[in-house]
ZAZA-204327 format. One record per residue (C-alpha): residue number from 1; residue in one letter; x, y, z. Coordinates in pm, 1 decimal. Example, Ala and Ser with C-alpha at 12.3 -4.5 7.8 and 13.67 -1.06 7.14 Angstrom:
2
+-----+------+----------+----------+----------+
! seq ! type !        X !        Y !        Z !
+-----+------+----------+----------+----------+
!   1 !    A !   1230.0 !   -450.0 !    780.0 !
!   2 !    S !   1367.0 !   -106.0 !    714.0 !
+-----+------+----------+----------+----------+
//
This chain:
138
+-----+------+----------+----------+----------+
! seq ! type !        X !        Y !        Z !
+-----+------+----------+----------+----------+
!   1 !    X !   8221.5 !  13919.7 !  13292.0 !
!   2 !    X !   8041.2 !  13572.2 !  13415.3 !
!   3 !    X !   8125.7 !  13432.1 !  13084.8 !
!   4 !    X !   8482.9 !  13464.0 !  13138.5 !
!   5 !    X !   8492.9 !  13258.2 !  13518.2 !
!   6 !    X !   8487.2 !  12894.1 !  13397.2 !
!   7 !    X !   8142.6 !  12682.9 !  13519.9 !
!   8 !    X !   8361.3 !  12421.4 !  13776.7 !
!   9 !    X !   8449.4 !  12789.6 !  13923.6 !
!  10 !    X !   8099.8 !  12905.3 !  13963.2 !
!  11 !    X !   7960.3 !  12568.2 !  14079.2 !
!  12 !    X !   8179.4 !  12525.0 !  14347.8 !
!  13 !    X !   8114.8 !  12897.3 !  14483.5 !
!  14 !    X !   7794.0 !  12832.2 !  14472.7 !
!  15 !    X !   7822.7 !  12529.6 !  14700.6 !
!  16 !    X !   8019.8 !  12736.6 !  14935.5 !
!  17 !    X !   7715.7 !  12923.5 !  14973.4 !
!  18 !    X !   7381.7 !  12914.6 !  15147.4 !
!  19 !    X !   7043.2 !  12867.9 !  14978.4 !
!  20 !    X !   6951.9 !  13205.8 !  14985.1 !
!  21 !    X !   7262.6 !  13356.0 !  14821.8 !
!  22 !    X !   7256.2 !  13099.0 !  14535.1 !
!  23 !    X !   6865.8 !  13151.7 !  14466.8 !
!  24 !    X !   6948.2 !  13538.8 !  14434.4 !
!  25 !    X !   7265.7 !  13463.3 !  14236.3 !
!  26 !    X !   7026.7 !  13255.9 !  13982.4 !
!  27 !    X !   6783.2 !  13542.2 !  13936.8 !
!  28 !    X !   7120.3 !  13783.2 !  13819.8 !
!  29 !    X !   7187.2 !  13648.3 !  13503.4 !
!  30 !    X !   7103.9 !  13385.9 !  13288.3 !
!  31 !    X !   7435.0 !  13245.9 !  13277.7 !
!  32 !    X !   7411.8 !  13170.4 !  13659.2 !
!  33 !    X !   7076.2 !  13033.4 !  13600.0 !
!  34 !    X !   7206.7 !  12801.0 !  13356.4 !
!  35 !    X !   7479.2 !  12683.2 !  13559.3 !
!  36 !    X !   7263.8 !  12643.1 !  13893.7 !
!  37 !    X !   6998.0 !  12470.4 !  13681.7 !
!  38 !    X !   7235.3 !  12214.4 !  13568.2 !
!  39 !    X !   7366.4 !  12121.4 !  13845.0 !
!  40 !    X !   7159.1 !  11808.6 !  14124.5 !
!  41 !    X !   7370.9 !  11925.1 !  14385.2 !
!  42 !    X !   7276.1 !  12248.9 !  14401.3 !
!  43 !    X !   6907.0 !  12180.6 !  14253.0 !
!  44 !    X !   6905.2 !  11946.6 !  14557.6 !
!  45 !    X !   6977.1 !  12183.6 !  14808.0 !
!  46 !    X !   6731.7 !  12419.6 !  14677.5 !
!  47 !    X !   6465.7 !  12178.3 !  14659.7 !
!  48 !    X !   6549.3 !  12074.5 !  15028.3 !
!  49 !    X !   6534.1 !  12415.7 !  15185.8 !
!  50 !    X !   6159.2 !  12490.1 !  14984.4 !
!  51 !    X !   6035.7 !  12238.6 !  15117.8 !
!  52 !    X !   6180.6 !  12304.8 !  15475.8 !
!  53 !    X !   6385.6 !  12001.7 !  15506.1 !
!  54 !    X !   6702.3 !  11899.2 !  15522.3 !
!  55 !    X !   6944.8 !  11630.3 !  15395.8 !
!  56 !    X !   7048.7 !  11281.2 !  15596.9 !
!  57 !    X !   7387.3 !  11213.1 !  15560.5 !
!  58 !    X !   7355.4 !  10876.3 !  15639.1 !
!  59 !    X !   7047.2 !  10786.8 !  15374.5 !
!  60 !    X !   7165.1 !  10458.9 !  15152.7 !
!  61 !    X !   7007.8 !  10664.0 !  14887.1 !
!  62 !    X !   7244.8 !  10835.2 !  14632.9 !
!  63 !    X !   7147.0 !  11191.2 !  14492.8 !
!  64 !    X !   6877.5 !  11079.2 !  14186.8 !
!  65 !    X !   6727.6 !  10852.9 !  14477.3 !
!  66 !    X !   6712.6 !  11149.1 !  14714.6 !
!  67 !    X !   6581.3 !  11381.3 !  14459.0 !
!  68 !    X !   6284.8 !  11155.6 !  14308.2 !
!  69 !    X !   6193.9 !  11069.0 !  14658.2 !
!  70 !    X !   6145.2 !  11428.8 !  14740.4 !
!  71 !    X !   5814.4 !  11522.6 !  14546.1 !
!  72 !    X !   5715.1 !  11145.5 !  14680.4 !
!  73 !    X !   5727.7 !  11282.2 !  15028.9 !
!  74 !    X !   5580.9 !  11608.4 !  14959.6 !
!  75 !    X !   5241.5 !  11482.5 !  14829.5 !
!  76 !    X !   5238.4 !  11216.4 !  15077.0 !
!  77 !    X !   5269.5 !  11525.2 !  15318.8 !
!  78 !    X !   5024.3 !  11751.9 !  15069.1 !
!  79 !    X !   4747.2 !  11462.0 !  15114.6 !
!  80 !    X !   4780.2 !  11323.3 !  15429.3 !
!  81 !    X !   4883.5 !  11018.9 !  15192.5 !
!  82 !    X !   5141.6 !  10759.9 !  15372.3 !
!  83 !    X !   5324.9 !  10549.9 !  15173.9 !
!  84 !    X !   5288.1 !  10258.6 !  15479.2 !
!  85 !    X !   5090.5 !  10199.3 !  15740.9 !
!  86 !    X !   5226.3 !   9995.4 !  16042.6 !
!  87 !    X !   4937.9 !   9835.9 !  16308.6 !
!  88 !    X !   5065.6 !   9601.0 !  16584.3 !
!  89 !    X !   4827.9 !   9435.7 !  16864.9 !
!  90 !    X !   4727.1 !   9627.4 !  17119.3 !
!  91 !    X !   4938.3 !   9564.8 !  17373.9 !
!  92 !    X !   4959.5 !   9768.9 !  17717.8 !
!  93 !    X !   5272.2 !   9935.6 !  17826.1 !
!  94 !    X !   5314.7 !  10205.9 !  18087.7 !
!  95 !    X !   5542.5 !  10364.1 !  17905.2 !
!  96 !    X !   5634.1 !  10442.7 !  17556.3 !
!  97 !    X !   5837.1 !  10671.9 !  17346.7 !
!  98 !    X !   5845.2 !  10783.2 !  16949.6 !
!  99 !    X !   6170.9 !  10996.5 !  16812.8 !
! 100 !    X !   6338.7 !  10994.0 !  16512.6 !
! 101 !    X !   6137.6 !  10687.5 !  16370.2 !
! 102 !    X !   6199.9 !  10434.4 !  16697.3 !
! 103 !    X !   5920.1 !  10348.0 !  16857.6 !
! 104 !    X !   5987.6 !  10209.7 !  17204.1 !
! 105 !    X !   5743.6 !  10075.0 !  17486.2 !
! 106 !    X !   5823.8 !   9986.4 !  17835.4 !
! 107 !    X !   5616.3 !   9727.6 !  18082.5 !
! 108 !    X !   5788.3 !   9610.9 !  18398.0 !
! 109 !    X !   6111.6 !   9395.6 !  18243.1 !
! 110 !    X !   5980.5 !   9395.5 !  17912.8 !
! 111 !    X !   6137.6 !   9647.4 !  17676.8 !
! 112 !    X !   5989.9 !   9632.8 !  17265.9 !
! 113 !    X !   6122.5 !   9853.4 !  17055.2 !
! 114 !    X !   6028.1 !   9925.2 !  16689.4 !
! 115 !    X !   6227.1 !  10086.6 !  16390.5 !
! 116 !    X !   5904.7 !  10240.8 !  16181.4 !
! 117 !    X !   5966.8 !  10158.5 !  15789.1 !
! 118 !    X !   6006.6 !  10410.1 !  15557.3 !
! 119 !    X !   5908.8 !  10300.2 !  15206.5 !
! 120 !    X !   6057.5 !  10641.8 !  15066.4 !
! 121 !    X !   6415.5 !  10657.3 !  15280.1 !
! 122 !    X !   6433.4 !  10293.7 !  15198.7 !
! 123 !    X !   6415.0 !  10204.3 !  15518.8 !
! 124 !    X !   6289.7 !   9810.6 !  15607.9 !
! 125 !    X !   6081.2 !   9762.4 !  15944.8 !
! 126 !    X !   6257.9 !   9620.6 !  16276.7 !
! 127 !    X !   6129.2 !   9472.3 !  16594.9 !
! 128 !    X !   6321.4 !   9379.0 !  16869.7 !
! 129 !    X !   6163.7 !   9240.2 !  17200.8 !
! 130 !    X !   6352.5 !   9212.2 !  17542.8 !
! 131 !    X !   6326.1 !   9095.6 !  17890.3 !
! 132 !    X !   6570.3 !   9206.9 !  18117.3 !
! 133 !    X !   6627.4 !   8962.0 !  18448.2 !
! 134 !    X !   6857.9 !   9231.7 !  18611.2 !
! 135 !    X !   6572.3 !   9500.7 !  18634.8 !
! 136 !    X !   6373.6 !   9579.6 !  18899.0 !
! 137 !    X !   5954.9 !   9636.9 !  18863.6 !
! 138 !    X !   5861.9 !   9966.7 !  19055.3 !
+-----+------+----------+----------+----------+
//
């Protein structure tokens, strides 16, 4: 019966469908297996959700970029292993803030803010320094 449904058909089923339903669909037959095996999108998304991450849409990287950088990012993880290590002066702020790879420090008028690098999303390092004349110290 699987023979008979064309591969194109099968592949894009299986991207309407969630990791878990195309993991057990793999372990039916070995026709499925085949077809799930051969495909990086799919491999992709399965290697994502084992590894309990997910995908950035807006990455630079295409899919073969994406997919060698994973096992890159899980030993770095494994090992406590980073791929870059950023040190700046020390510098006091009263008040600073790290999310989604920004780090940004307030003192008085003086706002810095720092994209982190990423060696492994390809991403270069920024720093951006600002003094606001319109603010008021507190």
């Amino acid at each position: 019966m699987v023979g008979i449904v064309p591969v194109e058909l099968l592949l894009r089923i299986f991207s309407l469908l969630d990791v878990i339903h195309v993991v057990r669909c793999r372990l039916l037959c070995r026709h499925m297996c085949e077809a799930i095996d051969a495909d990086p999108d799919i491999m992709y998304r399965i290697e994502l959700s084992v590894t309990g991450l997910e995908d950035n849409p807006h990455s630079r990287l295409d899919l073969a970029e994406k997919r060698g950088a994973l096992p890159k990012h899980q030993r770095a993880w494994q090992y406590t292993h980073p791929t870059s290590v950023c040190t700046w002066a020390d510098e006091h702020f009263s008040c600073a803030l790290l999310s989604g790879g920004i780090w940004a420090q307030m003192e008085g008028r003086t706002c810095n803010i720092r994209q982190l690098p990423s060696e492994l999303r390809n991403i270069p390092g920024v720093e951006r320094r600002s003094t606001s004349e319109n603010s008021r110290d507190t």
